[in-house]
C-alpha positions as CSV (number, residue, x, y, z in Angstrom):
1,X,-17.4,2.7,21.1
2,X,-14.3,0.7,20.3
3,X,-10.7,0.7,21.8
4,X,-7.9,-1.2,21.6
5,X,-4.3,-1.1,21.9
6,X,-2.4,-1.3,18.6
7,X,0.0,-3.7,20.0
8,X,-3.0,-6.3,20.5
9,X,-3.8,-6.0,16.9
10,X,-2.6,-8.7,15.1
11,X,-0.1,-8.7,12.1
12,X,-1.1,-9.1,8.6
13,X,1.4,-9.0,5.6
14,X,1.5,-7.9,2.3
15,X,1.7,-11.4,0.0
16,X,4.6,-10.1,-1.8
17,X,6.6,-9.6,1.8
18,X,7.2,-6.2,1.2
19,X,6.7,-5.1,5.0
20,X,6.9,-7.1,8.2
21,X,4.3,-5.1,10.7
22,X,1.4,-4.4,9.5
23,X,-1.9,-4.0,11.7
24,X,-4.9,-3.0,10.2
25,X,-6.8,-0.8,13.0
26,X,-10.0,-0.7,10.9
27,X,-10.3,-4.2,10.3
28,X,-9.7,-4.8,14.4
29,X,-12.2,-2.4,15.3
30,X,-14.5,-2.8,12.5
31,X,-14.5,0.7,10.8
32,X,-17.0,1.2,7.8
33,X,-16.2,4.8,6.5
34,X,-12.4,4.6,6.6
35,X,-9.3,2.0,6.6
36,X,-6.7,3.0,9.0
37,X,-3.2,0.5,9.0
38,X,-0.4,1.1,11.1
39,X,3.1,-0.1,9.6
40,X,6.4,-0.3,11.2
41,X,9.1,-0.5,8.1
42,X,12.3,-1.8,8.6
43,X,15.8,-0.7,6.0
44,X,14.3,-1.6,2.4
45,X,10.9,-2.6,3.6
46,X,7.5,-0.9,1.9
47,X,3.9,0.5,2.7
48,X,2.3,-1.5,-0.3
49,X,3.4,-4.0,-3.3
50,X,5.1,-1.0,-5.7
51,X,4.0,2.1,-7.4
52,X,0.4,1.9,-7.8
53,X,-2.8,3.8,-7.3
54,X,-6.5,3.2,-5.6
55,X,-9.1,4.6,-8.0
56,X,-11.9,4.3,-5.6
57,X,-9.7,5.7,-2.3
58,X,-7.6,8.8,-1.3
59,X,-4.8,8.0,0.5
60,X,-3.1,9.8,3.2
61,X,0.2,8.3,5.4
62,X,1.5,10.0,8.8
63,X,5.1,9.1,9.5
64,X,5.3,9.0,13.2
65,X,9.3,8.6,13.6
66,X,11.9,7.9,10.9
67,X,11.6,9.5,7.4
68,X,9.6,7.6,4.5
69,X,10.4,7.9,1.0
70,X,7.6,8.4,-1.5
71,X,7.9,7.9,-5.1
72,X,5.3,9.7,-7.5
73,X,3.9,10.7,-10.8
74,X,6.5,13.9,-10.1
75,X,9.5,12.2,-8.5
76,X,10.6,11.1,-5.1
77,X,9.4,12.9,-1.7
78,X,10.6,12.8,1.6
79,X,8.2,12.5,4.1
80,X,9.5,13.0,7.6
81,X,8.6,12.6,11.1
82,X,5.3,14.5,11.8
83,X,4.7,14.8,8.2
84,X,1.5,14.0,6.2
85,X,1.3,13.2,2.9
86,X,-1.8,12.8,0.5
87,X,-2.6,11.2,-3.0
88,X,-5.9,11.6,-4.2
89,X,-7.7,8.6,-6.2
90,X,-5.9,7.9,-9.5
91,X,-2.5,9.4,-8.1
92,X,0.5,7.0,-8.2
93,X,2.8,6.4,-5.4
94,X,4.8,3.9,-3.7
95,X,5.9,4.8,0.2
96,X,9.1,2.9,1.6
97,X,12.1,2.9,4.1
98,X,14.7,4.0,2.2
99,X,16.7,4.4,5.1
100,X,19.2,2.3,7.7
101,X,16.4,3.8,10.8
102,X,13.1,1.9,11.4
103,X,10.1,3.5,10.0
104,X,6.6,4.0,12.2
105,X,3.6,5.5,10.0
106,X,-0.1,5.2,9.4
107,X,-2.0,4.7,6.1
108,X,-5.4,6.3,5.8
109,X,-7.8,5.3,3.2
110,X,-11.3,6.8,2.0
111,X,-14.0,6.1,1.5
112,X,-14.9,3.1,3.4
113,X,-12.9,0.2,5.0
114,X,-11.3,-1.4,2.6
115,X,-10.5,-0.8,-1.3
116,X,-12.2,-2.7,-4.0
117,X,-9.2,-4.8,-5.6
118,X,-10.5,-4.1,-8.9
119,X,-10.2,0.0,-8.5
120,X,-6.1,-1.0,-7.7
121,X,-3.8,-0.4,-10.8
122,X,-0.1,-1.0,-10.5
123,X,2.8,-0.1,-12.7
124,X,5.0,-2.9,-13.1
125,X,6.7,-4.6,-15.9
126,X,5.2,-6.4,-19.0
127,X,7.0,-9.2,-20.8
128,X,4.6,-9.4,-23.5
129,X,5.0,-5.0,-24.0
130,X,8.2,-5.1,-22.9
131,X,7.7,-2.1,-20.9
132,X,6.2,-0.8,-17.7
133,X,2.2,-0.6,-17.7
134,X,-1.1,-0.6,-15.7
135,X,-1.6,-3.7,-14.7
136,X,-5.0,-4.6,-12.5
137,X,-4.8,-6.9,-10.0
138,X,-7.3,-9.2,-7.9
139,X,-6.3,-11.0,-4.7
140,X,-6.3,-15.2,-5.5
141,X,-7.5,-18.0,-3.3
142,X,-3.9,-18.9,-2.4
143,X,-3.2,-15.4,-1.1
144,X,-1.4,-14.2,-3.9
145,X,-2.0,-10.9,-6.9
146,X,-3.1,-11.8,-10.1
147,X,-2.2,-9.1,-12.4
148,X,-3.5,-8.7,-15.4
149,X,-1.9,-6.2,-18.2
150,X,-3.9,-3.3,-18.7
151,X,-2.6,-3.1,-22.6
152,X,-2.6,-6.3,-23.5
153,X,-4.3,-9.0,-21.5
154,X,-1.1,-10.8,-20.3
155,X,-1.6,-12.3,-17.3
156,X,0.2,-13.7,-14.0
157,X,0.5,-14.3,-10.3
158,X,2.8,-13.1,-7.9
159,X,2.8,-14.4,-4.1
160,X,0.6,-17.1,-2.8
């Protein structure tokens, strides 16, 4: 058995700064068959990096208090206190505060602990395509994304 108080887990960020709280419960307490992170999202702050999806992980996020915002593959959802929301492997979202009020939620990933980086695909622009495309990404040395173009091959880094 395990316990601990999610206040005495410590904060880990996103490299891109896209949230300011983040404690991952799993990593504290060493789960192996799911990740569990708890997030507390100020005005403009975000879940994860951008619209993207896990191809090796469902994802499911409980907004304790405030009211989330989910953009997907269908358009934008609301997600309000008490609410759950799920995306299966392969879905596209991206979860943020598009509000003025503070934002308290958990996101729930399985199977196991953590994600393989390599099963993470994100939509974001392409300068070489000129338009908006998978891109895979890998977490660098420095603590950065390296994201490489799905189409094409282009490659760069962001954060780190």
């Amino acid at each position: 058995m395990e316990k601990t108080a999610i206040d005495d887990v410590g904060i880990e960020t996103n490299p891109m700064d896209v949230h300011s709280i983040r404690r991952p419960i799993s990593q504290a307490l060493g789960f192996t068959d799911f990740a569990m992170n708890y997030f507390e999202l100020e005005a403009g702050e975000s879940f994860s990096g951008g619209f993207h999806t896990h191809h090796d992980q469902e994802e499911v996020f409980y907004v304790q208090d405030g009211t989330a915002t989910f953009d997907t593959e269908e358009g934008e959802v609301t997600v309000e206190e008490g609410e759950v929301i799920r995306f299966a492997p392969g879905e596209f979202q991206h979860g943020y505060n598009d509000g003025d009020d503070p934002v308290v939620g958990f996101a729930f990933g399985a199977p196991d602990a953590r994600h393989d980086w390599d099963q993470i695909e994100s939509m974001i622009y392409c300068r070489n395509c000129e338009e908006e495309v998978g891109h895979g990404l890998e977490l660098t040395d420095e603590g950065g994304f390296r994201m490489d173009c799905t189409d094409c091959g282009n490659t760069f880094t962001i954060g780190g």
